[in-house]
Residue frames as qw, qx, qy, qz and C-alpha x, y, z in Angstrom:
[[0.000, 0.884, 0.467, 0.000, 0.00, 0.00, 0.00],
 [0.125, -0.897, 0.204, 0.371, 2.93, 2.73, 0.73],
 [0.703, 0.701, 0.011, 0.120, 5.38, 3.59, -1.63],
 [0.741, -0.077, -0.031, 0.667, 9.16, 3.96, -1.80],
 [0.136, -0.722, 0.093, 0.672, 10.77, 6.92, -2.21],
 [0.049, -0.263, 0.697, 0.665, 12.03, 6.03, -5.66],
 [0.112, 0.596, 0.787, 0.116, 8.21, 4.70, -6.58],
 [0.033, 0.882, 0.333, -0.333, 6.94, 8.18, -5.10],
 [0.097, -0.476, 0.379, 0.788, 9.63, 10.16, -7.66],
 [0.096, 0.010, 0.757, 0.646, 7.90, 8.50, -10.22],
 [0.005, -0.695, -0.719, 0.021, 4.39, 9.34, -9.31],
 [0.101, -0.743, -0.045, 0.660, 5.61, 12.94, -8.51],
 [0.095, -0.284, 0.623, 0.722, 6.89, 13.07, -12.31],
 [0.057, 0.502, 0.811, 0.296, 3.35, 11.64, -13.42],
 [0.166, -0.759, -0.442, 0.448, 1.83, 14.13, -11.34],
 [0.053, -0.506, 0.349, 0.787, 4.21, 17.09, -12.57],
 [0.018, -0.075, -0.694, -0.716, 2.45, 15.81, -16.54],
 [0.035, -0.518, -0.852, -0.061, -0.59, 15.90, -15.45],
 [0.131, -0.748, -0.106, 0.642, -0.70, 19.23, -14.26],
 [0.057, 0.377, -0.431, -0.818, 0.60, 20.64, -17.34],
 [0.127, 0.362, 0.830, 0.406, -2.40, 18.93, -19.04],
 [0.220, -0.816, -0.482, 0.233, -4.87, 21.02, -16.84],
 [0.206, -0.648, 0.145, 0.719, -2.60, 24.13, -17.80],
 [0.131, 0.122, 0.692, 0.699, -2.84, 23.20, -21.47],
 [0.002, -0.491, -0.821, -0.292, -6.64, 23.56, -20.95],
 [0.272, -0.702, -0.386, 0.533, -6.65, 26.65, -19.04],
 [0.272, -0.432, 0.396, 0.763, -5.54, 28.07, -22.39],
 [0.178, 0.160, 0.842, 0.484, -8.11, 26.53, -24.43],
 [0.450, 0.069, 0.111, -0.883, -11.66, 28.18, -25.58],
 [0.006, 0.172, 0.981, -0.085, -13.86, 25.70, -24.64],
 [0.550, 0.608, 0.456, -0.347, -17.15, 27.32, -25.10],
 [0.670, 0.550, -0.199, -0.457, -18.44, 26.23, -28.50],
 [0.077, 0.473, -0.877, 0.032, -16.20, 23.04, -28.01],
 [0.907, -0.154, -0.361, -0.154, -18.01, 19.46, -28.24],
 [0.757, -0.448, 0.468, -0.089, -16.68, 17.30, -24.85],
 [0.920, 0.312, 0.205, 0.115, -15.65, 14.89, -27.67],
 [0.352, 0.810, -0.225, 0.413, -12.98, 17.96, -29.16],
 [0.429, -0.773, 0.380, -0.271, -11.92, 18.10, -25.78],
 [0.848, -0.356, 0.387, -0.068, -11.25, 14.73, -25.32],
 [0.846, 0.344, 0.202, 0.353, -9.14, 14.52, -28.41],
 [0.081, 0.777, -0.419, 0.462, -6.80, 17.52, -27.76],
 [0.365, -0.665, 0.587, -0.283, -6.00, 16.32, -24.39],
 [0.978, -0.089, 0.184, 0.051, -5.25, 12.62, -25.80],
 [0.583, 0.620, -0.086, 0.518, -2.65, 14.31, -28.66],
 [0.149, -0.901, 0.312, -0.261, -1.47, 16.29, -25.60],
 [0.758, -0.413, 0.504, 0.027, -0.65, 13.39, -23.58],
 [0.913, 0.259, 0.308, 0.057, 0.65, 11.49, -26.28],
 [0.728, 0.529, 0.064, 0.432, 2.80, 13.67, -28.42],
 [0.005, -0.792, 0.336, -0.510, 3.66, 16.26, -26.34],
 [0.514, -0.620, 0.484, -0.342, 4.15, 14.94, -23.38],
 [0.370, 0.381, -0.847, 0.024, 5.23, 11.09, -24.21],
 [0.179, -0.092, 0.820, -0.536, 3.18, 9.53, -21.90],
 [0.222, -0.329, -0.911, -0.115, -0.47, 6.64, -21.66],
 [0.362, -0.256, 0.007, -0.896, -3.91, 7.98, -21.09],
 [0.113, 0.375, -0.905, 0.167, -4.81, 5.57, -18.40],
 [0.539, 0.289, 0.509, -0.605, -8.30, 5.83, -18.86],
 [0.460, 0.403, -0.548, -0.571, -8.46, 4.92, -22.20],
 [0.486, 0.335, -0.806, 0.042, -9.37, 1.37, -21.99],
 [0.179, -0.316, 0.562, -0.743, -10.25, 0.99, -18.54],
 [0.437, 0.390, 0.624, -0.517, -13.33, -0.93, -17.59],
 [0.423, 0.449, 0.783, 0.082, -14.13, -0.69, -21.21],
 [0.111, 0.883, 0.314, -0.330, -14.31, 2.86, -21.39],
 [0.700, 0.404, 0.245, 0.535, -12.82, 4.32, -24.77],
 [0.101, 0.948, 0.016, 0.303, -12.24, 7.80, -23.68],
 [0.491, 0.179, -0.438, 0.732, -8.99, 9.54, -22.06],
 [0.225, -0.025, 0.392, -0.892, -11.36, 11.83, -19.58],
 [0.024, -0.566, -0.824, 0.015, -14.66, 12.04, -18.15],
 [0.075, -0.270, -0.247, -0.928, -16.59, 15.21, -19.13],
 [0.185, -0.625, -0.753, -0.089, -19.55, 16.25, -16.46],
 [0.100, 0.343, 0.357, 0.863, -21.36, 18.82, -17.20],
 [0.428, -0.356, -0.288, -0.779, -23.79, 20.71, -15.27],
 [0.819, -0.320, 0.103, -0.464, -26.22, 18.20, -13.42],
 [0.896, 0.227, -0.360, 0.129, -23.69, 15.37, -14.24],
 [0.466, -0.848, 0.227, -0.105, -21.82, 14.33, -11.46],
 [0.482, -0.348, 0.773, 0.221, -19.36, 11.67, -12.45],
 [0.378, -0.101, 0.847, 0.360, -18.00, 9.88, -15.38],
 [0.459, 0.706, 0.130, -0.524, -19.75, 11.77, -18.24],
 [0.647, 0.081, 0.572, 0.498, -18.64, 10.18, -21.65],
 [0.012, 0.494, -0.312, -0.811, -17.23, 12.84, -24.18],
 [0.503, 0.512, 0.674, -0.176, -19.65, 13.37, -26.93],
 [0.374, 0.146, 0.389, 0.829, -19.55, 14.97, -30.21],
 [0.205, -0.733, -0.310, -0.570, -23.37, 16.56, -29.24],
 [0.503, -0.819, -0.159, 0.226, -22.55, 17.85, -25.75],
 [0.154, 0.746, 0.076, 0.643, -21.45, 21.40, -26.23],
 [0.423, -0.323, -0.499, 0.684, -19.94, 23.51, -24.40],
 [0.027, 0.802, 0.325, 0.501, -22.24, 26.45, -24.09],
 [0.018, 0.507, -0.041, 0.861, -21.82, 29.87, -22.55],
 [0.519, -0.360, 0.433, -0.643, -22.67, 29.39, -18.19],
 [0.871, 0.031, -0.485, 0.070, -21.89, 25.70, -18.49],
 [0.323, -0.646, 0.664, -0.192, -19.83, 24.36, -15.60],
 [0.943, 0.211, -0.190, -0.173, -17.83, 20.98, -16.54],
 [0.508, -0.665, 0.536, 0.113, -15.32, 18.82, -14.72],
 [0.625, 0.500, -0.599, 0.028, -12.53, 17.27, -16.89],
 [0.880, -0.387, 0.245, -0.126, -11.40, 14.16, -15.17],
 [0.556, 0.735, -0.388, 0.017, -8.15, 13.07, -16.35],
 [0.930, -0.248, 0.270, 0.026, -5.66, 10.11, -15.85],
 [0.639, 0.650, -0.411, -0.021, -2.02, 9.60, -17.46],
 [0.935, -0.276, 0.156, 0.158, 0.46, 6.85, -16.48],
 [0.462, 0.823, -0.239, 0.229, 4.12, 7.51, -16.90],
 [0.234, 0.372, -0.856, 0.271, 7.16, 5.01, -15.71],
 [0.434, -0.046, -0.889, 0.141, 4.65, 2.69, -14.39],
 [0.155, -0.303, -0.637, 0.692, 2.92, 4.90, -12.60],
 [0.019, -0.725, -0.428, -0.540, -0.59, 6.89, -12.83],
 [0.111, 0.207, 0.368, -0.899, -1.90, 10.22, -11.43],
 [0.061, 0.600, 0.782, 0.158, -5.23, 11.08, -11.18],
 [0.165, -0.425, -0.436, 0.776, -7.13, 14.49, -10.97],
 [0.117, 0.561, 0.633, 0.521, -9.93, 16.76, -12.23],
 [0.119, -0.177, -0.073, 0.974, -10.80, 20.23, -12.20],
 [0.250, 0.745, 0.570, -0.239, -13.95, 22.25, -12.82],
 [0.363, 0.108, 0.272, 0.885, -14.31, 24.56, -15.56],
 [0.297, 0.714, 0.511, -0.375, -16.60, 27.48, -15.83],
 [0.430, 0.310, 0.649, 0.546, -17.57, 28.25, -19.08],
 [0.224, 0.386, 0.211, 0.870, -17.86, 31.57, -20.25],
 [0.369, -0.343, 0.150, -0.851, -20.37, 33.83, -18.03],
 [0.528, -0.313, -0.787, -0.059, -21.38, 31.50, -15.19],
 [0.543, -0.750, -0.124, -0.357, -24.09, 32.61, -12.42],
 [0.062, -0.579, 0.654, -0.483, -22.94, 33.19, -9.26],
 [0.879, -0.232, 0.139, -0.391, -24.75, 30.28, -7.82],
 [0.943, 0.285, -0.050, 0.164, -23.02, 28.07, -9.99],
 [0.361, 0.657, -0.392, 0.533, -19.71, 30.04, -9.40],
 [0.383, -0.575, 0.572, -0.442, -20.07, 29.53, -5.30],
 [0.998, 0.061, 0.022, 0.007, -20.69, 25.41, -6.09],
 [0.840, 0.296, -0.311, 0.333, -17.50, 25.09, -7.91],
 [0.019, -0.819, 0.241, -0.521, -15.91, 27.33, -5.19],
 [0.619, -0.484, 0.507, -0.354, -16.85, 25.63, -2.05],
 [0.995, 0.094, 0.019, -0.005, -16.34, 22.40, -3.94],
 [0.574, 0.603, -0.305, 0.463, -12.50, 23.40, -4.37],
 [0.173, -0.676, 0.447, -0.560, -12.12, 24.49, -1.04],
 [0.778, -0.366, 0.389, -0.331, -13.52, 21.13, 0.25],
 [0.867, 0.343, -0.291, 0.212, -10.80, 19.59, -1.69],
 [0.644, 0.426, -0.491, 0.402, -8.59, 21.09, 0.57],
 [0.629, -0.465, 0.363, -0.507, -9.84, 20.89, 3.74],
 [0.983, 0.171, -0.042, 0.053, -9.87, 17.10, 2.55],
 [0.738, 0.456, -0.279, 0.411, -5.88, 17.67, 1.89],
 [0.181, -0.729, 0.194, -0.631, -5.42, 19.55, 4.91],
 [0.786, -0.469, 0.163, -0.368, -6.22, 17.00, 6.86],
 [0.943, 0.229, -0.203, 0.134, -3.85, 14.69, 5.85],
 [0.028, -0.655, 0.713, -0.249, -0.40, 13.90, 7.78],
 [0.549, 0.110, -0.817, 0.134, 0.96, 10.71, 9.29],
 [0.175, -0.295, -0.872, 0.349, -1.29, 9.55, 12.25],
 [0.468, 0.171, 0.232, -0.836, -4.47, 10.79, 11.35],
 [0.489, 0.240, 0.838, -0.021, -7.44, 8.71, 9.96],
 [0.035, 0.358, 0.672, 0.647, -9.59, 8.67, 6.69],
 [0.217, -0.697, -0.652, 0.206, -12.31, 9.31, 8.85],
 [0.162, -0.666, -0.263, 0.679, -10.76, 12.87, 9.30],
 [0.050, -0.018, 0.400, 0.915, -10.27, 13.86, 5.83],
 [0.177, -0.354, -0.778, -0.487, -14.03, 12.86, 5.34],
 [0.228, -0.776, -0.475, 0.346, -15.31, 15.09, 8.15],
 [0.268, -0.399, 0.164, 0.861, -13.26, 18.09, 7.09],
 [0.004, -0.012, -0.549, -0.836, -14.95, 18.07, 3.72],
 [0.228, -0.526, -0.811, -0.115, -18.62, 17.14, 4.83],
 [0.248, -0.592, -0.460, 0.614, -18.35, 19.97, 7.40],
 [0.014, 0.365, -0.163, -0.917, -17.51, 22.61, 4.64],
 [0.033, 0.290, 0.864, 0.411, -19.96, 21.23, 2.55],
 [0.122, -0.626, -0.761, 0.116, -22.45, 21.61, 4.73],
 [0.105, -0.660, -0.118, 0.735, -21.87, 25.29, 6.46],
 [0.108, 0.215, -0.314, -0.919, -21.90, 26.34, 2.90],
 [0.588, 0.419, -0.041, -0.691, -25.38, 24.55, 2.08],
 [0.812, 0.255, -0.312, -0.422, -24.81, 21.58, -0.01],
 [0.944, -0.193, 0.186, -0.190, -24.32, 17.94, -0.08],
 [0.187, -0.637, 0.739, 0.112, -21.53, 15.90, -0.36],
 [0.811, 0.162, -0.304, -0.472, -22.13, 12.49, -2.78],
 [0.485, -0.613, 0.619, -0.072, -21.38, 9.23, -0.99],
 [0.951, 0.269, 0.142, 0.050, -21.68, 6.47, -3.74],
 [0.673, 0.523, -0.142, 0.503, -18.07, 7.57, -5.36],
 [0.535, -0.835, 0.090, 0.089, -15.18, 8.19, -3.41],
 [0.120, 0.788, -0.599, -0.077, -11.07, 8.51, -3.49],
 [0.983, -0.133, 0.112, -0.052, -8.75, 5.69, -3.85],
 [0.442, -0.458, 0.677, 0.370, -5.00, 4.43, -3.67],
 [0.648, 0.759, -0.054, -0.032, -3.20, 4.74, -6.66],
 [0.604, -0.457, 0.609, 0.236, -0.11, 3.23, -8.28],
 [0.056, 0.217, -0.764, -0.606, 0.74, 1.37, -10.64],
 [0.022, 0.436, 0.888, 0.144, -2.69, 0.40, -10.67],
 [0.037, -0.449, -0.184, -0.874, -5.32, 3.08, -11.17],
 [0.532, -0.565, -0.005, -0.631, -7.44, 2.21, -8.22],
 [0.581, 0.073, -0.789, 0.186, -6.02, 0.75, -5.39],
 [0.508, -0.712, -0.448, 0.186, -6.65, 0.33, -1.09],
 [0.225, 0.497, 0.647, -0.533, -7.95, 2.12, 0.96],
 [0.103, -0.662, -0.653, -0.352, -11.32, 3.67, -0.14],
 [0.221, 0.003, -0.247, 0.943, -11.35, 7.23, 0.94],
 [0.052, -0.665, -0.736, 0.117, -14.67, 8.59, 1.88],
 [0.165, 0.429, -0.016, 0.888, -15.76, 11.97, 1.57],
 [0.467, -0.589, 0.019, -0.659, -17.50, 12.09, 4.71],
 [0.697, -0.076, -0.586, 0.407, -16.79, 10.24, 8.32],
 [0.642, -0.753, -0.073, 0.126, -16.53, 10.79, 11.74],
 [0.098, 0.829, -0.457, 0.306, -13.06, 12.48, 13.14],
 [0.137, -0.490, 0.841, -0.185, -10.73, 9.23, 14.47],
 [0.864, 0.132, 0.471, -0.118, -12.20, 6.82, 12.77],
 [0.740, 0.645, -0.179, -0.068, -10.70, 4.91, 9.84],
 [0.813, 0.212, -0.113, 0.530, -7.22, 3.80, 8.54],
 [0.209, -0.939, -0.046, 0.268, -4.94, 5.34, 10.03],
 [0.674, 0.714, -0.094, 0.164, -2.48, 6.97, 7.63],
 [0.643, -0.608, 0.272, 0.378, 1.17, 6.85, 7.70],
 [0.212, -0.754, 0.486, 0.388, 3.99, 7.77, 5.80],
 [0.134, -0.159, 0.842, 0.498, 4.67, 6.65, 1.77],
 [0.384, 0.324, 0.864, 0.030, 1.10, 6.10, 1.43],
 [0.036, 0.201, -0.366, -0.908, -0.57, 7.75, -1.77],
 [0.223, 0.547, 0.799, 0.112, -4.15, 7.97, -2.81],
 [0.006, 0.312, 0.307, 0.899, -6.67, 10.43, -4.33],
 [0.017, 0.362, 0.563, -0.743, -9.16, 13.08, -2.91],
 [0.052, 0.058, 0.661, 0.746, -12.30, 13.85, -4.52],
 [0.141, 0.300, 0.801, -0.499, -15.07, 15.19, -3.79],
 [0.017, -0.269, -0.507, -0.819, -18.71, 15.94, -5.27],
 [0.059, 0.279, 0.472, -0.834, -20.50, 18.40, -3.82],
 [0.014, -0.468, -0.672, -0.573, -24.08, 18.63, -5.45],
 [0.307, -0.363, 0.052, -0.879, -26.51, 22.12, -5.05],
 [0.713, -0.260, -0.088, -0.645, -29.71, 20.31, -3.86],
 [0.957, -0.124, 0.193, -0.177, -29.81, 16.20, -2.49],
 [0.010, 0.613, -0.705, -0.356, -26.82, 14.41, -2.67],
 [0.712, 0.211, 0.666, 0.062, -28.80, 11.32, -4.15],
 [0.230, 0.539, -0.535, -0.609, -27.76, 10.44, -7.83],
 [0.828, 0.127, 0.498, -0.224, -28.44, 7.97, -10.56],
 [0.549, -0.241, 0.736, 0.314, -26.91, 6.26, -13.44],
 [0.470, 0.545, -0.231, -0.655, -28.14, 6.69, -16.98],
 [0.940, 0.248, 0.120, -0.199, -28.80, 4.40, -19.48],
 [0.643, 0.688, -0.329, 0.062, -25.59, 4.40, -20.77],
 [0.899, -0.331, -0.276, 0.078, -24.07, 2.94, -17.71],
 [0.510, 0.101, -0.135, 0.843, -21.40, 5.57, -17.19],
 [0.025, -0.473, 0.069, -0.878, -22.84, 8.95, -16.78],
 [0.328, -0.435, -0.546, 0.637, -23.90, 9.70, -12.95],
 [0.299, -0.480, -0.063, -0.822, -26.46, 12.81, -12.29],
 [0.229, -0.098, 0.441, -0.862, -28.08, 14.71, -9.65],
 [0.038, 0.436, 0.899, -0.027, -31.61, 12.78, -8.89],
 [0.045, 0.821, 0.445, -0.354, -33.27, 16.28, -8.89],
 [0.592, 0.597, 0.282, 0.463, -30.98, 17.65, -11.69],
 [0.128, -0.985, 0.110, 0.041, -29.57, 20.37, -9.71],
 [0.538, 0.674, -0.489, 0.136, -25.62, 21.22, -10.60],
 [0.910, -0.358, -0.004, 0.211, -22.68, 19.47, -9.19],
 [0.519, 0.807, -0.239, 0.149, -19.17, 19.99, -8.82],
 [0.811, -0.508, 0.192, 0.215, -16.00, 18.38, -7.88],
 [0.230, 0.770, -0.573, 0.162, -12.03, 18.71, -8.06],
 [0.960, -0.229, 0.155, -0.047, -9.76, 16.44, -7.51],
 [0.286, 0.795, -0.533, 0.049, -5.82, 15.52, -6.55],
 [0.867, 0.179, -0.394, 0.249, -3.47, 12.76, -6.08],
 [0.055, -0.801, 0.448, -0.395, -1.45, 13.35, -3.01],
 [0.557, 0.440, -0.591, 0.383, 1.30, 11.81, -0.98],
 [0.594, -0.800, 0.028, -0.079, 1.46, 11.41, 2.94],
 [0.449, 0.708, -0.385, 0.387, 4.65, 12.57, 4.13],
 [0.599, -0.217, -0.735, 0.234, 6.68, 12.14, 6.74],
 [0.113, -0.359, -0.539, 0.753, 5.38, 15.42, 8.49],
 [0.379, 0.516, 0.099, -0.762, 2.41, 16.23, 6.11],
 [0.683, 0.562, 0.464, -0.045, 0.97, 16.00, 2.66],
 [0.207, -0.283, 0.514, 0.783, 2.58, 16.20, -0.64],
 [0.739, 0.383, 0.433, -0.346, 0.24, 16.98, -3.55],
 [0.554, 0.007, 0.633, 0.541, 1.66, 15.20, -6.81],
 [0.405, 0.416, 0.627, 0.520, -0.59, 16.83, -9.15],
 [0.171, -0.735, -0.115, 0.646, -0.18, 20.55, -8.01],
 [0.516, 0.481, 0.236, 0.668, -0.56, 22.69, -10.62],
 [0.389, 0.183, -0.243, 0.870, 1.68, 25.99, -10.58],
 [0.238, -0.538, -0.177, -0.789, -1.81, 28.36, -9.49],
 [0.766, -0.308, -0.551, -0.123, -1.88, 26.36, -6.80],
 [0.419, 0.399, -0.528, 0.622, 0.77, 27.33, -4.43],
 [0.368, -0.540, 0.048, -0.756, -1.24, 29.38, -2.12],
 [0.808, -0.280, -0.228, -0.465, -3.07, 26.34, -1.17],
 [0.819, 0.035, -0.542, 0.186, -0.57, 23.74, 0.27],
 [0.689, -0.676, -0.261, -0.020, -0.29, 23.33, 3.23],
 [0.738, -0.397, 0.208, 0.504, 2.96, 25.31, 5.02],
 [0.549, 0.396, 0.412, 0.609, 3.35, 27.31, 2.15]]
């Protein structure tokens, strides 16, 4: 379950490419952009530019390099040539790449050209309860606390936290132990120690946090269709804190100690 040092250089170096995907896209004009367009730039990114295995691709079956949800979609949205990006959209890019043996995971919200403020304090508080979630993290604490940290900010700000989908240890295998939780009691759980490496993610939805499955057996929405939104990083327990692998550079602020 923990990692070496020399394992954890090579996740940090996945990490470090992943990031610069999420920076490629922070460049891109995505309204007026099929999900589908999307998902084919950021395979040619990974691929030619960067030398490295979309590690979704393949997966479970699934033929895309990201998941695209949009809006009411909370998870694993499948890129589409008719799903548009339109003007006060919000859409998380979900994104996987594997490099020396190793994957990173992590996904970002986008807001899409003029988005309400409603929708603009979702993806907010949903970012922030990413890092409360990361915050919490050092050697001898439990899962239990990251998943109270982020449930609490959830709440105080109003919305729900989804409990069907949750983080997971990562490696050379995209999903490995433990099962992170985004919600939990404070000293309960695994308790975490030093080398071990998994992913935080939460999805914070406006209204109920019940969801359901489409027909297509991949896309996840809001049971009342109200928006969702969630962010998500790969990080590291040190041996007096948290590394996150897939920091990208706007990030700084956030880490902990910094």
């Amino acid at each position: 379950m923990t990692k070496t040092p020399a394992e954890l250089d090579l996740m940090a170096e996945a990490g470090r490419l992943l990031a610069s995907v999420f920076a490629h896209l922070d460049g891109l004009p995505l309204a007026g952009m099929s999900t589908l367009q999307v998902n084919d730039l950021v395979e040619a990114f990974i691929v030619d530019r960067l030398g490295a295995r979309p590690a979704s691709k393949g997966q479970y079956g699934f033929g895309f390099v990201l998941n695209s949800s949009r809006n009411e979609v909370v998870c694993h949205g499948v890129p589409s040539k008719d799903d548009i990006l339109r003007d006060g959209d919000i859409v998380n890019l979900d994104i996987t790449l594997e490099k020396g043996g190793f994957i990173a995971d992590s996904s970002k919200t986008f807001l899409i050209g003029n988005v309400p403020p409603a929708a603009q304090r979702l993806v907010r508080t949903a970012y922030e309860a990413l890092w409360k979630g990361i915050h919490a993290v050092r050697p001898g604490t439990r899962l239990g606390d990251i998943g109270f940290a982020i449930e609490r900010h959830a709440r105080r700000n109003g919305y729900s936290v989804v409990r069907e989908f949750c983080g997971h240890g990562i490696g050379r295998e995209m999903h490995e132990a433990p099962q992170v939780l985004h919600f939990g009691r404070p000293g309960t759980g695994l308790r975490l120690r030093e080398g071990m490496v998994f992913t935080i993610e939460p999805m914070l939805n406006q209204g109920h946090r019940a969801v359901r499955t489409e027909d297509d057996g991949w896309t996840v929405v809001t049971a009342d269709r109200k928006l969702s939104a969630q962010f998500e990083h790969t990080v590291a327990v040190t041996g007096n804190g948290v590394r996150v692998l897939t920091l990208r550079p706007d990030e700084a602020g956030w880490v902990p100690g910094a």
